[in-house]
N, C-alpha and C positions, 0 to 999 in steps of 0.2 A: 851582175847581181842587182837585185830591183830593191830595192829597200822605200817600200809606200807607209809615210805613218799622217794619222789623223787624231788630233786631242784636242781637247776642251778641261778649261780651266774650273770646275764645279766650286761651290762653296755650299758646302755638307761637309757633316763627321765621316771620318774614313771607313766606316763601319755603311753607313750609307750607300757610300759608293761603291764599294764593296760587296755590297748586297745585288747592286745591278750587274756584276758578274755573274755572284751566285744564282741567279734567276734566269741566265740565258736557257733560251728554250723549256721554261717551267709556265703553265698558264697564268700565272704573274709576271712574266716576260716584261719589264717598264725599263727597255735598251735597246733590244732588239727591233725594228722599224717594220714587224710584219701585217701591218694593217696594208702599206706600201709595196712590200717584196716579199719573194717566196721563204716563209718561216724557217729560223733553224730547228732544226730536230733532230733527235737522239735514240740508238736504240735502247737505252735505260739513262737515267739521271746524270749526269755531269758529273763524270770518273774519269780519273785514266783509262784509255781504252773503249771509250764509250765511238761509237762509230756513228756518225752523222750528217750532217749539210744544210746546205740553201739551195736550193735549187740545183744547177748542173755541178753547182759548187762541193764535194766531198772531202770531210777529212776526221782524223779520230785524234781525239784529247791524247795528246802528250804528256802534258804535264799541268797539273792544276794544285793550289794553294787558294781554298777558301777565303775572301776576302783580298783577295790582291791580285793572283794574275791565274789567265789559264792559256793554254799551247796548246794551237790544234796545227794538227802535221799535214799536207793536202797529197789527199790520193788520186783525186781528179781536179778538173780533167787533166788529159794526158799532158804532160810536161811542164806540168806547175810542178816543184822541185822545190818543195819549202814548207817553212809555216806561216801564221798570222796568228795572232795573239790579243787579247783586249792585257790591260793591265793598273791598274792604279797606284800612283804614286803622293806621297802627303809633300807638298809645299809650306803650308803653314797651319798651323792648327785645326781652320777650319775652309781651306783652298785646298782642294786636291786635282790632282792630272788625272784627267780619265784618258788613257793611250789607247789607240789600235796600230798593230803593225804587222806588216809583210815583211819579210825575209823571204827571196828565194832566186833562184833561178827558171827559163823558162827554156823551151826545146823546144825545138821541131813547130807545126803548125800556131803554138803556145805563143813564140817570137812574132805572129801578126795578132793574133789573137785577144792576146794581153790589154797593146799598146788602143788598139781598136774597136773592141765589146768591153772588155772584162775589165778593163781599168777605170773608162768613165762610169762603168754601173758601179763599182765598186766604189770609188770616190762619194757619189750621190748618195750609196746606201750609207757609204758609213758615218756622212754631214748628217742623215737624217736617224742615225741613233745615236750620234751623240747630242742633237738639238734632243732629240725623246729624251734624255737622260737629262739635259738642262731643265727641259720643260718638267719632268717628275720632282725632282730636287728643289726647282725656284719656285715660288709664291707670284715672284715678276713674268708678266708676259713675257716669251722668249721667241722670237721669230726664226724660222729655219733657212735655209737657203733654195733658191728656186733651181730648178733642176737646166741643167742645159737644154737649148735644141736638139743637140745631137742625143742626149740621153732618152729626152722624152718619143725620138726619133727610134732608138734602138728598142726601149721598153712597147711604145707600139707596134713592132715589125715580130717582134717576140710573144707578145701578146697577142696577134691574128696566128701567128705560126703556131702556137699551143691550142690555139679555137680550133682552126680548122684539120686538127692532129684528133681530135675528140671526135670531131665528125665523123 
């Protein structure tokens, strides 16, 4: 079982942060990191059921609660065998945990796959929308974290390989 979580400690009202849920994939988007990576999108508003993704990455709302947390179930690729979730939880008044997590299992090609594209992209992206979510929230400059070699490595081999696919 893979259990990958990423959070950041906000200080906003939980209504706030909350709101950078409710906004995933809305063109108020101020969470999601797609100035950097391929946008999520939906084929109607953020519903249960609503069917979507990031790139190669597919999955449909499981389960959603306005203002706190929402579950998306993963359909692709093949032998992703889970979900991943953003989530918000209150620590103090005006500290809250902004969560994302993985729950799944993987299969088949998924077992190299994972450990060596899709985890270091995944990490990277999801440093770089929770620093976007810092950065929305604070007034204080908030600096993000620099992308590895190897990521910047993958994003460029991925990046020629969709160029020359357009060709």
């Amino acid at each position: 079982m893979i259990v990958n979580i990423h959070q950041r400690i906000l200080r906003a009202p939980i209504t706030q942060v909350g709101e950078l849920i409710d906004g995933l994939s809305s063109p108020a988007d101020s969470l999601w990191p797609k100035e950097h990576w391929p946008a999520m999108r939906f084929d109607r508003p953020l519903q249960v059921g609503a069917v979507g993704g990031h790139g190669p990455i597919r999955y449909v709302v499981e389960s959603y609660q306005p203002g706190r947390s929402i579950c998306f179930r993963f359909t692709a690729p093949r032998g992703f065998l889970g979900t991943h979730r953003f989530s918000v939880e209150k620590i103090a008044v005006d500290r809250m945990r902004l969560c994302h997590t993985i729950e799944m299992r993987v299969t088949g090609f998924a077992r190299l796959s994972w450990p060596l594209v899709f985890r270091p992209l995944h990490d990277a992206l999801l440093e770089d929308a929770l620093t976007k979510a810092e950065r929305y929230l604070s007034s204080a400059p908030v600096t993000g974290r620099k992308w590895s070699l190897w990521v910047r490595l993958l994003r460029w081999t991925l990046t020629r390989r969709r160029r020359s696919a357009r060709h």
